[in-house]
N, C-alpha and C positions, 0 to 999 in steps of 0.2 A: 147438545145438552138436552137432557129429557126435562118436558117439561110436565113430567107425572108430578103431583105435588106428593112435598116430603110428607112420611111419617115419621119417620124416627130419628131422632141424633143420639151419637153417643160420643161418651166420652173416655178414652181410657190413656192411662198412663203411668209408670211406677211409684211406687210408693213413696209420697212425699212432693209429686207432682201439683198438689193442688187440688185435685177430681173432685173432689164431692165439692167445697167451698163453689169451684168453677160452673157444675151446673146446676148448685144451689144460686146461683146468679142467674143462670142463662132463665131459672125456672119463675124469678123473680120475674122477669119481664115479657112472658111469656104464658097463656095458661098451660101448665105442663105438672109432669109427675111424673117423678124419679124412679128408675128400676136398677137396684143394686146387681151390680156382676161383680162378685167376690167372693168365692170359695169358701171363705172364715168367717167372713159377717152373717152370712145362716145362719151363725148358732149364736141361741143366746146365753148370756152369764159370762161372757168375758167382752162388752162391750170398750173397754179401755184398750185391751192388747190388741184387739183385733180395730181398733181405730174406725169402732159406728160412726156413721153421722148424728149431727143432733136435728135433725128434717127428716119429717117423716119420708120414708125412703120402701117401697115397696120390697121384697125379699131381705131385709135384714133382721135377723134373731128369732126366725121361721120355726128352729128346732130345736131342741134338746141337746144338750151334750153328748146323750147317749148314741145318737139317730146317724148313722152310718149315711153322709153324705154321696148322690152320685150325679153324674153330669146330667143322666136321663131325668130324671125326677126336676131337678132344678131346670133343664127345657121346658118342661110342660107345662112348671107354674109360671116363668119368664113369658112363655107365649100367650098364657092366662093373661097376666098382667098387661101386658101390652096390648093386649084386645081391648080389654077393657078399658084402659085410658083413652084410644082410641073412638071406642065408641061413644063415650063422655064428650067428645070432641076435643080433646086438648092433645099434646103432644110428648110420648114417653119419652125421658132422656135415661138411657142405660147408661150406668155409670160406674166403673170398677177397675181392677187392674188382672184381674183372671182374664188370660186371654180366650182360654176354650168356653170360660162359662159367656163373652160377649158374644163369640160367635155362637155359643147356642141358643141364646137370649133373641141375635138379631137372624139366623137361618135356622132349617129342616136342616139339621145335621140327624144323619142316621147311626143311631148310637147303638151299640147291641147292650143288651139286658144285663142286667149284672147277675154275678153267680152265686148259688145259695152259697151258705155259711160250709156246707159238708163237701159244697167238691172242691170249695178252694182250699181247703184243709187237703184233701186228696193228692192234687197237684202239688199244695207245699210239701207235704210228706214224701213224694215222688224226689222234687228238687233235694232236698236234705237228704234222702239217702242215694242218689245217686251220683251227685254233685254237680257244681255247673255245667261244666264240659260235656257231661254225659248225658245231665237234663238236658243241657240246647244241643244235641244231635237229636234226640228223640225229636224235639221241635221240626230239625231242620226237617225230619224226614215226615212231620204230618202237617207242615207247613214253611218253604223253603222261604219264601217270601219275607214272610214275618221275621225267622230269625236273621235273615240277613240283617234287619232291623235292630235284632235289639243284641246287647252285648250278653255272653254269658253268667257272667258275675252279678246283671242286674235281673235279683230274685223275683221281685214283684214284676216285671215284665216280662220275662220268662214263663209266670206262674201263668199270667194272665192270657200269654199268647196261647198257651197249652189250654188253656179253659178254652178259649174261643175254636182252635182245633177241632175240639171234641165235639162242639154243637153247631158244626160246622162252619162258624166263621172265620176271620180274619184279621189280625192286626194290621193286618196292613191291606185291605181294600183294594180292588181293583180302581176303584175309584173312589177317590177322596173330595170332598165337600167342603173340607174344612177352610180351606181356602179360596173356594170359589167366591165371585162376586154376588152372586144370586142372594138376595135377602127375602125375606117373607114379605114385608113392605117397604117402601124406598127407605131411603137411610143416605143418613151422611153420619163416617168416624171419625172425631177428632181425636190426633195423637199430641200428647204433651211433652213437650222436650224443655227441662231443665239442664244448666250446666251442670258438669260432674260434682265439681265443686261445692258449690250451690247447694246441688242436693243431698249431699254428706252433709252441711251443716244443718240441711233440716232435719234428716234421720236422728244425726245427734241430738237433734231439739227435744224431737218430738218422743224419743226414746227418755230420753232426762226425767220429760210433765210426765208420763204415763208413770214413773217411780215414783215421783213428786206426789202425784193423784194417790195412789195406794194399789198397784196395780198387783203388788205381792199378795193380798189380803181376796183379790178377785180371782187373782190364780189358785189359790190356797182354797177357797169355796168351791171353785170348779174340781179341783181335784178329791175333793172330798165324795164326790158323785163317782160316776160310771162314764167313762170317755170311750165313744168310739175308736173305730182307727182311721177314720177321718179325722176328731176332732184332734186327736191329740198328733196330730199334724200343723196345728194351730203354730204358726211362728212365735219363738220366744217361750212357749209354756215352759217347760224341764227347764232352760234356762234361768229362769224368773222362780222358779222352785228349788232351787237345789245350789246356786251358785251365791257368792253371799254379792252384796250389792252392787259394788263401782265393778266387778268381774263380770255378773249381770248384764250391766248396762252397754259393757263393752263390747259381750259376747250376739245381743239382741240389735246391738247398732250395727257389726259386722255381718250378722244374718240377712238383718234387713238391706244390707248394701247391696250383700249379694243376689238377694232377690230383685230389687232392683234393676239390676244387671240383666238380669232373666227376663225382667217384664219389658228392656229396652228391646231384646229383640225377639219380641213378641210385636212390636210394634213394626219392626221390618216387614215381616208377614202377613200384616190384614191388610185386606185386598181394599184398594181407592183410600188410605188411610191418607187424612188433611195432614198437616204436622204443623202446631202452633208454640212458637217460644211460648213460654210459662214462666220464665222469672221478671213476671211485670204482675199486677194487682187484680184480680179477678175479676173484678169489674170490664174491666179494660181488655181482657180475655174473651168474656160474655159477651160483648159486645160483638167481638172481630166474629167469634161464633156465628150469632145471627146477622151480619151483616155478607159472609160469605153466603151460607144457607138463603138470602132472599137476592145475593148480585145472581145466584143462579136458577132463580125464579122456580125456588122449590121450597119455600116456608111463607104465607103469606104474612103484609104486616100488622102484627098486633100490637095491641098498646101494652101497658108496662100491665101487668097481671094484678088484679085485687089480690090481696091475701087469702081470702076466702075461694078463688077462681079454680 
């Protein structure tokens, strides 16, 4: 076991896990400062659906509704961030359920650039009049790799592989980072595992208060504006806008199962991932946290954090 000392903990796990309460705890006891990995917490103006923390929490509601979200941009400020707590001397804990946005938070993943606004118009234009079958030949033949990758029918990947074609990159890399162990500074990931069960009754829960709070009236402002095409990727918006309530509720708790689902095995995949049950009381989670983190003499120990720390 190395005994570099830690910089980083993170925390990730699907939706309804607990994450933020969990290392709102670990942060209590520790001097430390939270760095959000979640795709939809970015933006601000829909703090309810998109389920902000109430701790101040670094990248959460960075942007606009309007601002066209991308993996690259959100690395550089997550590595911002993390520097800087570091330098502070306290300890980041990265905390979300976006699995690409942790690994770009905690590694050098090399991302390519994203495309203007006019050649991915180009390419969609391309896809639509040729059709799938005959956009992904085109693909195979300017990149065989990539389309083995991605399925014909799925347009945004298609579109995307063909942009990176053209300026000569690759969807699919000769070498992938993404899963390597290599982190910028040490790290330890904790995954959270709730029963299935379990965590159905919490989505139901949690899906319920957001109605309860007013969470039509937050959608209903946001959309009043200019939404990207990130944002309005937002889970639950159109739903929460358009369907009438108990339909709603029903449709946003089944979303969010499913995403759920998605973010379980995203947890299969990150490399030295811890795996912690979570259906016990945060406290008691936080704890096993830091108590792993110093049995492997890579956190030292500190005392429980002033508020102000």
């Amino acid at each position: 076991m190395s005994s570099q000392p830690l910089s980083v903990l993170a925390v990730f796990g699907p939706t309804g896990s607990g994450k933020s309460a969990i290392a709102e705890a670990v942060a209590e006891r520790i001097p430390a400062e939270l760095v959000s990995a979640d795709s939809m917490q970015v933006y601000r103006g829909l703090p309810m659906l998109t389920n902000q923390p109430a701790r101040a929490t670094r990248l959460v509601g960075i942007w606009e509704l309007d601002h066209v979200a991308s993996v690259g941009e959100y690395q550089v400020l997550a590595h911002e961030a993390i520097d800087a707590i570091l330098e502070r001397g306290k300890t980041p804990i990265v905390v979300g359920g976006t699995g690409l946005y942790l690994r770009a938070a905690l590694a050098d993943l090399e991302l390519p650039p994203p495309p203007s606004p006019g050649e991915r118009a180009r390419w969609e234009r391309l896809y639509d009049r040729l059709g799938p079958e005959r956009a992904h030949s085109v693909l195979a033949d300017r990149d065989p790799a990539a389309a083995e990758r991605v399925h014909p029918n799925d347009r945004r990947r298609v579109v995307r592989a063909l942009e990176l074609a053209e300026a000569g990159l690759s969807l699919r890399p000769p070498s992938d980072r993404l899963w390597a162990e290599e982190t910028r500074h040490p790290a330890l990931v904790f995954g959270l595992d709730v029963p299935g069960e379990e965590l159905d009754r919490r989505i139901e829960e949690r899906t319920r208060a957001i109605f309860e709070a007013g969470v039509n009236e937050e959608v209903r402002r946001a959309l009043a504006g200019t939404l990207s095409a990130t944002a309005e990727k937002v889970l639950g918006l159109r739903e929460v806008a358009v369907l009438p309530r108990e339909e709603a509720i029903a449709r946003v708790a089944l979303r969010t199962r499913q995403y759920a689902a998605y973010q379980r095995k995203w947890m299969r995949r990150i490399p030295g991932l811890i795996r912690l049950a979570a259906d016990r009381p945060s406290d008691e989670i936080a704890d096993e946290i830091l108590e792993v983190a110093r049995t492997r003499q890579r956190l030292p120990a500190h005392g429980r954090a002033r508020a102000d720390a």
